[in-house]
C-alpha positions as CSV (number, residue, x, y, z in Angstrom):
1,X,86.3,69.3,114.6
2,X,87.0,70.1,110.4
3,X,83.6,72.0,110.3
4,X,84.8,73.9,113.7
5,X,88.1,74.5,111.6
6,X,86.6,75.8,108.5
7,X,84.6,78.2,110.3
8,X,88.1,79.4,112.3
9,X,89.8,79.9,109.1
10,X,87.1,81.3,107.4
11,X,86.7,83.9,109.8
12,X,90.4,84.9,109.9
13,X,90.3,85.3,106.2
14,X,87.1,87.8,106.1
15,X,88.8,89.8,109.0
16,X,92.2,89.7,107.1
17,X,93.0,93.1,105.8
18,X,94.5,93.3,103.1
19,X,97.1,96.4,103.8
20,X,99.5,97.4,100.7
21,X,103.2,98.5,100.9
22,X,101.6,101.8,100.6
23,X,104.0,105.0,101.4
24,X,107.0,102.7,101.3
25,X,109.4,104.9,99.1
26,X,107.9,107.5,101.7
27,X,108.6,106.3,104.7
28,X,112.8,106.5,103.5
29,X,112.6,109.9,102.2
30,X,112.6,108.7,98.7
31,X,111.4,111.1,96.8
32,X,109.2,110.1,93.4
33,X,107.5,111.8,90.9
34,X,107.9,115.3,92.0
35,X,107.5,116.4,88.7
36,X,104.2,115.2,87.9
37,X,100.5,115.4,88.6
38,X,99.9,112.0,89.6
39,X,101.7,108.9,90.2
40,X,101.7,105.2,91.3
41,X,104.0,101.8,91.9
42,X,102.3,99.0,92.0
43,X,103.9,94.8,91.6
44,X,101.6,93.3,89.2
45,X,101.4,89.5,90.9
46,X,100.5,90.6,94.4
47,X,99.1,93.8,93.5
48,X,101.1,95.9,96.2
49,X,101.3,99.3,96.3
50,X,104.8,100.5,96.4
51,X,104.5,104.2,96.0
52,X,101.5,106.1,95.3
53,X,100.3,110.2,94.4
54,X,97.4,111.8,94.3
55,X,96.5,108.1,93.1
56,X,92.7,108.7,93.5
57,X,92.5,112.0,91.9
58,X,90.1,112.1,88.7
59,X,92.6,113.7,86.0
60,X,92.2,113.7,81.6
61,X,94.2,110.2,80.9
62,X,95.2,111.0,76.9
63,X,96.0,107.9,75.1
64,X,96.6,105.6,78.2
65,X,93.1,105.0,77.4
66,X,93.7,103.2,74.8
67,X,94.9,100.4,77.7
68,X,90.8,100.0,78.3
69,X,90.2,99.8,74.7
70,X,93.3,96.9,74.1
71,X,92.0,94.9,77.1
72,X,88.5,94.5,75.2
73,X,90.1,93.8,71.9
74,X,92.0,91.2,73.8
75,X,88.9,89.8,75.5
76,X,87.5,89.4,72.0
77,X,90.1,87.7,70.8
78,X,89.8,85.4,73.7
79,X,86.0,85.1,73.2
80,X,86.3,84.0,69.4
81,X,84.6,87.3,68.7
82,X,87.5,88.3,66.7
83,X,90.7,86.6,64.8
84,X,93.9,87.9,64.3
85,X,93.8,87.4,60.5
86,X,90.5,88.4,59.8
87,X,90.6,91.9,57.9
88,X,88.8,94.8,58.9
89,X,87.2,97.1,56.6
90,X,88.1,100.9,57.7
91,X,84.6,103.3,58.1
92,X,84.2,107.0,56.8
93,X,84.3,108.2,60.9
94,X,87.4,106.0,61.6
95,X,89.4,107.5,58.8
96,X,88.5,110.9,60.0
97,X,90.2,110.5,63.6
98,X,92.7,113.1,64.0
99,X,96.0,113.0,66.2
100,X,97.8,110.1,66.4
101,X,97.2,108.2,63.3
102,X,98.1,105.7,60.8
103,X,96.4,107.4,57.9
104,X,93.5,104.6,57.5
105,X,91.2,105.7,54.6
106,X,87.3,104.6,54.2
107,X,87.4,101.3,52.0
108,X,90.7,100.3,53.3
109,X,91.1,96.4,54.6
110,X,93.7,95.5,57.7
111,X,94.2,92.6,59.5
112,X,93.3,92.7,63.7
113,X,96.9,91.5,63.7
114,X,98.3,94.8,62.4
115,X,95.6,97.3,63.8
116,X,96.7,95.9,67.1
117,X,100.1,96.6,66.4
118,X,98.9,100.0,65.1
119,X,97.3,100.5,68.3
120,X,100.0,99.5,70.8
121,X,102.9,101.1,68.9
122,X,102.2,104.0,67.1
123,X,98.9,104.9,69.5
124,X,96.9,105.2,66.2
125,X,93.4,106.6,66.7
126,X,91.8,105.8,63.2
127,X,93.1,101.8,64.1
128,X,91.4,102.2,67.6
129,X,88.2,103.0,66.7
130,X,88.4,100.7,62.9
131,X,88.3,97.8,65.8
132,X,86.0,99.3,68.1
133,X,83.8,99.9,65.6
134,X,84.0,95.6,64.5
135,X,83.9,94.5,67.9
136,X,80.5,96.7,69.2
137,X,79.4,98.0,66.2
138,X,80.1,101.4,66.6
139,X,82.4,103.5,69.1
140,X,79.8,104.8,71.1
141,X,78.8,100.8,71.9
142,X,82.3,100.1,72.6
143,X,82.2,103.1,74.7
144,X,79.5,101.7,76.6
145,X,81.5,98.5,77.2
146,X,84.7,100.1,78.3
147,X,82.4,102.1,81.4
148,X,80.8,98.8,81.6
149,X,84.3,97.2,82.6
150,X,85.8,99.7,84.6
151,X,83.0,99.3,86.8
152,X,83.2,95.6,86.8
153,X,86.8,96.4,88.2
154,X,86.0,98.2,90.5
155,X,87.3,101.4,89.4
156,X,85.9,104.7,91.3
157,X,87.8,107.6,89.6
158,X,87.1,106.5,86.0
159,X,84.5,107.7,82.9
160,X,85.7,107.4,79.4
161,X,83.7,109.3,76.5
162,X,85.7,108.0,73.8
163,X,88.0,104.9,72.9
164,X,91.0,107.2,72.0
165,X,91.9,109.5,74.3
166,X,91.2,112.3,72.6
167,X,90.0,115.4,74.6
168,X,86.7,115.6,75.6
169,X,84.7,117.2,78.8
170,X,83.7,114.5,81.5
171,X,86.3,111.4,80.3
172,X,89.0,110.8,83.3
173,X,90.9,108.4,85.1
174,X,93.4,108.1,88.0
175,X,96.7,106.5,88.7
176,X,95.0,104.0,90.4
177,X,92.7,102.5,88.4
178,X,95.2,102.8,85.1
179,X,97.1,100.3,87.3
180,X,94.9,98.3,87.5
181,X,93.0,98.3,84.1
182,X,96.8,97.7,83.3
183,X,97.2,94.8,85.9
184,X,94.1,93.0,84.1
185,X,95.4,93.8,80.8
186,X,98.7,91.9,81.6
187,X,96.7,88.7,82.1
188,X,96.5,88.6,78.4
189,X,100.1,87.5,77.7
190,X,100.4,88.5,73.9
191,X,99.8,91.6,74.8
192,X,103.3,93.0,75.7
193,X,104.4,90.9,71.9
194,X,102.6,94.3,70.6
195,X,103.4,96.8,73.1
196,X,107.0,95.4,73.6
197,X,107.8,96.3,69.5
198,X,110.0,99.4,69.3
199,X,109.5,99.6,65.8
200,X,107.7,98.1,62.8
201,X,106.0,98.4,58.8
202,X,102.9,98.2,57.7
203,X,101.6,98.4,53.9
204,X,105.0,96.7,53.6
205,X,105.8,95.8,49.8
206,X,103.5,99.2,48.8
207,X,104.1,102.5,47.7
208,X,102.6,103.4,51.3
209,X,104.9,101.8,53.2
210,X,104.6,103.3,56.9
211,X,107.1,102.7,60.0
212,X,105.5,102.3,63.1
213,X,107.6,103.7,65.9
214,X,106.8,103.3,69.4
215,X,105.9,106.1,71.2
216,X,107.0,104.9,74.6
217,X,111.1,105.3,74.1
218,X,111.8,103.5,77.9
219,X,111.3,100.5,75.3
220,X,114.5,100.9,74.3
221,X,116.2,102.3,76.4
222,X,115.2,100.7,80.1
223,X,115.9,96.6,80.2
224,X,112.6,94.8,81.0
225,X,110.0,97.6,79.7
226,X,107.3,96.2,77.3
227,X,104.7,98.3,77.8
228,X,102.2,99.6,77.8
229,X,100.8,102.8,76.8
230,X,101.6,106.6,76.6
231,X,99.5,109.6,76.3
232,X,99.7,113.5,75.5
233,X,97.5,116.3,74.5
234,X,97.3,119.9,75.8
235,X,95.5,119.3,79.0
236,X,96.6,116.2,80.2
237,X,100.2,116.7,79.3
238,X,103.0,114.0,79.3
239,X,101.4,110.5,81.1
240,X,102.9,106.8,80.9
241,X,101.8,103.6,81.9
242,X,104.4,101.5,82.2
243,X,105.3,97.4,82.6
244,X,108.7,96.2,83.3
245,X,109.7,92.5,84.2
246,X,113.2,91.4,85.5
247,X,113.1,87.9,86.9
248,X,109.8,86.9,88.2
249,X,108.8,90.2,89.4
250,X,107.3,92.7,87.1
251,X,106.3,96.0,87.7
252,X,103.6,98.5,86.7
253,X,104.4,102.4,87.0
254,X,101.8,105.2,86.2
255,X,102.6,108.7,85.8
256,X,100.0,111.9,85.2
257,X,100.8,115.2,84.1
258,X,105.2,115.3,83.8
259,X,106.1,118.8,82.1
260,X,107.9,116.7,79.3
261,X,108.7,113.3,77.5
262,X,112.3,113.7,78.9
263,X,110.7,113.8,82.5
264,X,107.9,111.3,82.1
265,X,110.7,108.7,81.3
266,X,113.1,109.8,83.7
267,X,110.4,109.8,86.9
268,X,109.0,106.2,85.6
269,X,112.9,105.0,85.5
270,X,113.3,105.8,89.0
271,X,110.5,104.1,90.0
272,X,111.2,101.3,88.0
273,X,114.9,101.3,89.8
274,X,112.8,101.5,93.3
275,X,110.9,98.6,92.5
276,X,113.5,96.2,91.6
277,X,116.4,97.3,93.8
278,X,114.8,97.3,96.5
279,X,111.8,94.8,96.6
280,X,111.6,91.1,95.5
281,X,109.2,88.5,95.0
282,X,108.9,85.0,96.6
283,X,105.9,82.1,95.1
284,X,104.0,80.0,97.1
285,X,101.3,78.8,94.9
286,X,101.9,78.7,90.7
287,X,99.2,79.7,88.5
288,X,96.5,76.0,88.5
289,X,98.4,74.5,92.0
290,X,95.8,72.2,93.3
291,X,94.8,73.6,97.0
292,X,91.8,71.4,97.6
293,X,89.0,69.1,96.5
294,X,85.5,70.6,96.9
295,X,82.0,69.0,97.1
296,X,79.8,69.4,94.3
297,X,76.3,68.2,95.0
298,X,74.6,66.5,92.6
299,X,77.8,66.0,90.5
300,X,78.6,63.4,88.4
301,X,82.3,63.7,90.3
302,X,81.7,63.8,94.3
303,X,84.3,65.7,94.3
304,X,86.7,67.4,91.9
305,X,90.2,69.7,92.0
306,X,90.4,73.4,93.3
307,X,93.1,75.4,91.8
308,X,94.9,78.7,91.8
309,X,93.4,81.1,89.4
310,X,96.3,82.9,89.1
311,X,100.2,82.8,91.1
312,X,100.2,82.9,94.8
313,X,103.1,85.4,95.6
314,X,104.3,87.7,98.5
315,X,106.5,91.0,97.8
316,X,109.0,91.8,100.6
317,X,111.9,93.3,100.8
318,X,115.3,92.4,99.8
319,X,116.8,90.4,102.4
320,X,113.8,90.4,105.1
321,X,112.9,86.7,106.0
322,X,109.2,85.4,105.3
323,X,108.3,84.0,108.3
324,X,104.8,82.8,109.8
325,X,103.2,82.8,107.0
326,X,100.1,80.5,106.4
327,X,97.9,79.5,103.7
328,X,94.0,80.3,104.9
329,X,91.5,78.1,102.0
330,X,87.8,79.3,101.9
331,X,85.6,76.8,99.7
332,X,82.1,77.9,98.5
333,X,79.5,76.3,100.4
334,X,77.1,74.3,98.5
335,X,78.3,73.9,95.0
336,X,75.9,72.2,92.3
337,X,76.4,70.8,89.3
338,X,76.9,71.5,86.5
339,X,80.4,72.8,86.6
340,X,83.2,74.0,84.1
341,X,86.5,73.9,84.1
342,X,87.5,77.9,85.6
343,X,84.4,78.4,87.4
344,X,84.9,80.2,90.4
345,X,84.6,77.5,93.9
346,X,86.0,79.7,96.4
347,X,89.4,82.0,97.4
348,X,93.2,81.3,98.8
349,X,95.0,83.4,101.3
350,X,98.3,83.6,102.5
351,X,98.3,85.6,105.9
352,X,100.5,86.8,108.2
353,X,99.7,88.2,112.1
354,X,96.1,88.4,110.8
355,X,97.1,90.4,107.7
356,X,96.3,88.9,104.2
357,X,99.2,89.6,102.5
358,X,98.0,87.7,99.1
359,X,95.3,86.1,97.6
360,X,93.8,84.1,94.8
361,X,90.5,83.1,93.2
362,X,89.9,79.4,93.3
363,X,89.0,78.0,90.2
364,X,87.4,74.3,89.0
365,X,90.1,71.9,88.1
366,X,88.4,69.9,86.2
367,X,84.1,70.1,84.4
368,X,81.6,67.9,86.1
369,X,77.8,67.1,85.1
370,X,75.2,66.1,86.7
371,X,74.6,63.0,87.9
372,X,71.9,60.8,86.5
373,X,69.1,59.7,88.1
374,X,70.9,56.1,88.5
375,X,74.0,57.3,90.0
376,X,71.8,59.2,92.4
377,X,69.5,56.4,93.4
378,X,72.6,54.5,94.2
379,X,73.7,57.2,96.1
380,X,71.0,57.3,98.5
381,X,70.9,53.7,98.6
382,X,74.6,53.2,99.5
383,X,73.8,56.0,102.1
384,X,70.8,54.2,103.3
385,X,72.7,51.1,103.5
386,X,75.3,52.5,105.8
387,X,72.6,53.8,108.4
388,X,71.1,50.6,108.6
389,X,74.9,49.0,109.5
């Protein structure tokens, strides 16, 4: 009867379909982001779509890129590749970025710490591509890596030929998939300590002191904004990708192409106010809730803790009642040891009139070995001695 119940549920969860609050601001004649090229609302936990526009279409993202390039520095951070007080020695071809810049020259020494903040505040090109250079060895390496991980995310509408932004033929992205390079950035929770400055020094205590400023104003002037990333040149015109967070909720708004700053900020304000006025957020699961204990053969542990790999949440709208909602586990079938802590072991649903409405990865709890050859042999024997009973 369990087996004949895992197989139920399992089923369920595969023919789930996972259907986004898509055309929502739509549907009641709300009408967002006229003024722009592109545009799309998404809530960061659950990933729901809110409001979308021309979301798919391929269009010249300026410096949002530089929201691809932060998410590897911050996976290097992660990965021990890089530390935040280890100084990095600025190249001839960094120096010689143009636009946006902090005025690096060849020889000169910064910490990760402030070429980050460089990055995230002021936009600065020559500190994008000082770190890209560390992390990959050159830019056209880290290049590679940022194409490498937008396909790993799944992202359709997106080829970068550079790690700044700066204009050049074939490098695009969509609304779409800067949501949710943006959405994977966010994991990273230092992040919006950078993005989230509105101003700061660096070369403080020289004669080349220089105030950082940040170039997304909403910082200051919307409550809850901390990010992320703003862009401009000729072609792609005025873009923002935004983060907000009020309660538990928090947003992420993208906008393409606005005329001006004045109506970039103004068109991501009012979909900010959408979000939050009209939509909240209720938790299931928190972020490492035990769900289940899974099977690992061969395992020094018979059995050992599956958790959320991230918050179990539904969106709804204000004042509509969550009812009928049920949680739908699928477990990996035949997990061997070893395992670590974080490996993947299977997936969480919560689904409603056979619509997933959220999910999670299931992650390890907890590292497990193999079992020796003596904790085996008992095994079998203990087995062997309960077939013969």
């Amino acid at each position: 009867m369990k087996k004949l119940i895992s197989v139920c549920l399992s089923s369920i969860f595969f023919l789930a379909v996972f259907r986004p609050l898509t055309g929502a601001a739509e549907e009641q004649g709300l009408k967002l982001a006229e003024q722009s090229r592109a545009a799309l609302l998404m809530e960061r936990d659950t990933g729901t779509i809110l409001f979308e526009k021309n979301s798919h279409e391929a269009l010249p993202p300026a410096s949002m890129t530089k929201v691809m390039s932060l998410l590897l520095i911050m996976e290097a951070l992660d990965e021990g590749k890089l530390k935040l007080n280890e100084k990095v020695r600025t190249s001839e071809y960094a120096a010689s970025m143009g636009g946006s810049q902090i005025f690096l020259e060849a020889g000169e020494e910064m910490t990760v710490d402030e070429l980050i903040r460089a990055i995230a505040v002021a936009s600065a090109n020559d500190a994008t591509v000082a770190l890209a250079e560390r992390i990959a060895g050159s830019e056209e390496n880290f290049v590679r890596m940022m194409n490498e991980k937008a396909k790993e995310l799944g992202l359709k509408n997106t080829r970068f030929q550079n790690s700044t932004g700066l204009p050049a033929e074939n490098h695009y992205a969509s609304a779409y998939d800067m949501a949710v390079m943006a959405k994977e950035l966010l994991k990273h929770e230092n992040i919006t300590k950078y993005t989230g400055i509105y101003e700061s020094y660096l070369r403080e205590n020289t004669d080349k002191k220089f105030w950082l400023v940040n170039t997304n104003r909403l910082i200051r002037f919307y409550p809850g904004v901390d990010g992320l990333k703003t862009g401009y040149t000729s072609e792609a015109k005025y873009c923002l990708t935004a983060t907000a967070k009020k309660g538990n909720m928090r947003v992420i708004a993208v906008i393409f192409g606005a005329p001006t700053t004045k109506e970039r900020n103004k068109q991501i304000a009012q979909m900010l106010d959408y979000a939050f006025y009209q939509y909240e957020k209720k938790t299931f699961l928190a972020k490492n809730a035990p769900v289940d204990q899974v099977t690992v053969e061969r395992g020094e542990r018979r059995k050992i803790p599956a958790v959320t790999a991230g918050e179990l949440s539904v969106l709804h709208k204000k004042g509509e009642k969550l009812e009928g909602v049920s949680r739908v586990v699928k477990i990996k079938e035949r997990l061997k040891a070893p395992i670590k802590k974080g490996d993947p072991v299977g997936e969480v649903a919560l689904v409603k009139d056979g619509r997933v409405l959220s999910k999670s990865p299931l992650i390890a709890g907890e590292n497990t070995g193999k079992a020796s050859f003596w904790t085996t042999f008992q095994r079998m024997m203990g087995q062997f001695t309960k077939l013969q009973n």
